[in-house]
C-alpha angles and dihedrals in degrees: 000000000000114000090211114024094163123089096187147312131256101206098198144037139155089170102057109060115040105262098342140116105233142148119225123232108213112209120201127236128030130198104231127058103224104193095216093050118144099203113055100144081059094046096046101014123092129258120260101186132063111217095245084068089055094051089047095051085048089052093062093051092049098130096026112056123059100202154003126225126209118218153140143094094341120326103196104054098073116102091244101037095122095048095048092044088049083045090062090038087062090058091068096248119137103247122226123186128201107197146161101222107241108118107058102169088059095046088045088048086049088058101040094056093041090247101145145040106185141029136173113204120203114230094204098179152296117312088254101045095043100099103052100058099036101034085233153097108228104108088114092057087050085058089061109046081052102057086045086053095051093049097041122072092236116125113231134145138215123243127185118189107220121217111165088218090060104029117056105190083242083064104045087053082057090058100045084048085058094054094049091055098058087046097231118170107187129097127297112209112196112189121202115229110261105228124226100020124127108265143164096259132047099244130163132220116321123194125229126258133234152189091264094059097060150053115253119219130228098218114046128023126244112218105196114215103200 
């Protein structure tokens, strides 16, 4: 177990939870390499804040804050993830989780024990396209978490980060199909690459995307964050 999980605190949000005050927990470490990832000195860096400091910092905005997000990095992959976040839950905030959705077993633990209200589920990419951009082979562990989230009532949302190197607009069709075809029926948020930014990964210039590159579903809505 990490001494100190957390890499800091951001003590106030209005944009990270739908319609909600919060501060966001940043966890250290992840267990994919993203290459368009904003946050590598969270992914790679160390923690600088034990998570009784972090209870202790909650417990002063009892009261003020709706909610606490969860974040990295990715949250879910450290040993005691579902006791701290019971931990929070206790406190009487509303609990939010980003994740990448590669621990399942965790997220479905989460649910069963009405742990959490809100999560937001990166869509990284295709199958076939998985491993190039994360570094990783867990598409089939997304799949997962996603299929616990559609027949759960949890609300949660599905965000793509969009860099035009890594996502052809053929692959991201893939990737609304695929959607479709889970019949899902939430929002799809689909974030445009910020450029010249620090990341992971050494990238060049990617374009923005838009409405007339893809196809637009019938049954749940794309949002699109440029």
């Amino acid at each position: 177990m990490l001494a100190k999980p957390i890499y800091n605190i951001t003590p106030f949000t209005l944009l990270d939870y739908p319609d909600k005050s919060a501060c966001i927990i940043w966890y250290v470490g992840c267990n994919m390499r993203c290459l368009y990832c904003y946050n590598p000195e969270i992914v790679l860096g160390k923690g600088t804040t034990t998570f009784s400091e972090a209870i202790s910092f909650l417990k002063s905005r009892q009261g003020l804050l709706d909610a606490v997000v969860f974040s990295g990095g990715e949250c879910l992959i450290h040993k005691n993830s579902v006791e701290q976040i019971k931990e929070v839950k206790a406190l009487g905030f509303l609990i939010k989780i980003d994740t990448n959705g590669s621990n399942s077993d965790v997220l479905k633990q989460l649910i069963n024990q009405n742990l959490i209200d809100y999560v937001a589920l990166d869509f990284k990419a295709t199958k076939s396209n998985f491993h190039q951009i994360t570094k990783s082979n867990l598409f089939d562990e997304f799949e997962k978490s996603f299929d616990i989230l559609l027949k759960s009532r949890i609300k949660f949302e599905i965000r793509t980060t969009y860099h035009s190197e890594l996502i052809s607009d053929g692959q991201l069709n893939e990737m609304i199909l695929f959607l479709e075809n889970k019949n899902y029926k939430g929002n799809y948020y689909i974030q445009s690459f910020r450029n010249n930014v620090e990341t992971i990964g050494d990238l060049s210039y990617s374009s923005k995307i838009g409405p007339s590159e893809i196809l637009m579903p019938s049954n749940f809505n794309i949002f699109f964050r440029n």
